[in-house]
N, C-alpha and C positions, 0 to 999 in steps of 0.2 A: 489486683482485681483481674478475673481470666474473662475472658470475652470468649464468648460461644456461639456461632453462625451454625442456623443450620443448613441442610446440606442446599437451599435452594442458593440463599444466601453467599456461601461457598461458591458453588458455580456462578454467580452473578459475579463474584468478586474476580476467580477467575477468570470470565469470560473478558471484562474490562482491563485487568495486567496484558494478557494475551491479546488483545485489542492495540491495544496500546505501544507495546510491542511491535506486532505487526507492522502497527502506520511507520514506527521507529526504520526498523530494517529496511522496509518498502522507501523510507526517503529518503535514507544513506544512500540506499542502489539506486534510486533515480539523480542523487546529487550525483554522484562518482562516475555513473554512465554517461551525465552532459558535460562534466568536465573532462573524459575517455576522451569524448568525440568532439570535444569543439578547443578551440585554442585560447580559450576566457583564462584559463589557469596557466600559459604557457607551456614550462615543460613538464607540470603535471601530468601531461596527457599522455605520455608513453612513462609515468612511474608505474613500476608491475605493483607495488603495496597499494597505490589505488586500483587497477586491473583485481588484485584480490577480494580486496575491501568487497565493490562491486559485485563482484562471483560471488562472494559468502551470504554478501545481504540479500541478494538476487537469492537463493535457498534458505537463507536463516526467514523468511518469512513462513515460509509453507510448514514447518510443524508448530509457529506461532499462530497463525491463520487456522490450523485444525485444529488447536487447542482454544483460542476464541470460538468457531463455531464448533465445536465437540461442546465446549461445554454452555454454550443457548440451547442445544437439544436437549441439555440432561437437567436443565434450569427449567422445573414446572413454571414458573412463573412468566419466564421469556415468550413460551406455548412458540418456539422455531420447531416448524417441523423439517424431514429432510427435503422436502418437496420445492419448502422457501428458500433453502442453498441454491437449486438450482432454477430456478424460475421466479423473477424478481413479481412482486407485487400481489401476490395471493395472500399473506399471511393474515391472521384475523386479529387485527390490531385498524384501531383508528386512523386516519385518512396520512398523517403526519409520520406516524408508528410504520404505515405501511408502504409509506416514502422512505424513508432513512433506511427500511429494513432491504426494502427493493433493492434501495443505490448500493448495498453491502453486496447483494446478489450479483450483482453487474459486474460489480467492482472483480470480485470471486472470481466469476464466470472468464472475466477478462485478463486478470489476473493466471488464472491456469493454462487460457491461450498463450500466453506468454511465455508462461514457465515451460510449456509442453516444446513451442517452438524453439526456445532456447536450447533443449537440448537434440534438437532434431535441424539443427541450423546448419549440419554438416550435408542432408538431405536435401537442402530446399536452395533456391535459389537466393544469391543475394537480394536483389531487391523485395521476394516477397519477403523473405526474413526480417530486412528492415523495416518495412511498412507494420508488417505486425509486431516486432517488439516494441515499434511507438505506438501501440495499444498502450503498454503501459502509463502513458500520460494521463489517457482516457480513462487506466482503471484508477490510478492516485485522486482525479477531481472524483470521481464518483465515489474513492473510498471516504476523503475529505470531505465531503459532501454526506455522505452516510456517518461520519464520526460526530460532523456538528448538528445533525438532524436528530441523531438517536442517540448520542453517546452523555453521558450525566457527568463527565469527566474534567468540560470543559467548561463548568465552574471553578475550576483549581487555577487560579493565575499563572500557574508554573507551565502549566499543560497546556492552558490557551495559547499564552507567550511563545511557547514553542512548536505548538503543530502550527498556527500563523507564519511566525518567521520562517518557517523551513517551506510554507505556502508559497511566500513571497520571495525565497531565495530560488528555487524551484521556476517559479515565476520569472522571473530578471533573467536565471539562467535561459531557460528557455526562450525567452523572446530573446536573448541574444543569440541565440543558434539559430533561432531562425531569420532574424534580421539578418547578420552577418556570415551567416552558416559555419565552415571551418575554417578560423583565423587561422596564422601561418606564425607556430613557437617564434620567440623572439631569437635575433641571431641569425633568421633563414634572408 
């Protein structure tokens, strides 16, 4: 039996792999970055195969992320215009639609500050560096936020189970860096 989508269909399905994806890479690189910097892992935190991990996942988002929103443009049905990429809250969608779609916006918006200053981190000074690559915290809730608001995905137990746990490990992690900031590897 051949199943046939068409092309909006396509794009919708798209848009959701590529979604999904995204949130994927985006929380490897935020695990691997709190484990980098904080001493919750021991001596994780100077292995170069997490240092890489991190670097990869940190870039493997961005032609996932334009492939999700490439294809809600090219999805008649989505009606994202390019306007709604970059200015959260205008889209013409219902009160709820044009929340989740917003927090995507944010998310985005914030997400490139990131990316941008990442590779401009040799220009900038340490501490602004740091203050804005913990943007990213801010963009992960807001993408998190934007995936369980608009995303249809997280009727699948498998997906719930795991954008949740990487929530809450994300979570633990975090409040441990910030509770305890950088433990000292074991041994020292």
């Amino acid at each position: 039996m051949a199943v046939s989508l068409t092309i909006d269909q396509f794009f919708w399905v798209l848009g959701r792999v590529a979604g999904l994806g995204c949130f994927a890479a985006l929380s490897i690189s935020l695990v691997t970055g709190v484990a980098l910097r904080s001493g919750l892992f021991g001596g994780l935190a100077k292995n170069r195969s997490l240092k890489s991990t991190h670097e990869f996942t940190a870039i493997l988002w961005i032609p996932l992320g334009l492939l999700h929103v490439g294809s809600l443009l090219l999805d008649q049905t989505a009606r994202v215009s390019l306007l709604d990429l970059v200015v959260p809250f205008l889209a013409n969608y219902d009160a709820g639609g044009r929340l989740a779609l917003g927090l995507g916006t944010i998310a985005l918006d914030l997400l490139v500050v990131v990316a941008v200053t990442g590779w401009l981190k040799s220009r900038m000074g340490p501490r602004t560096w740091i203050w804005t690559h913990r943007l990213a915290y801010l963009a992960f809730a807001t993408m998190f936020l934007h995936a369980i608001l608009g995303g249809t995905d997280f009727s699948s137990p498998v997906v719930s189970a795991l954008t949740w746990s990487t929530a809450f490990a994300l979570g633990v992690l975090t409040l441990g860096r910030v509770l305890w900031g950088r433990l000292p590897a074991p041994g020292r």
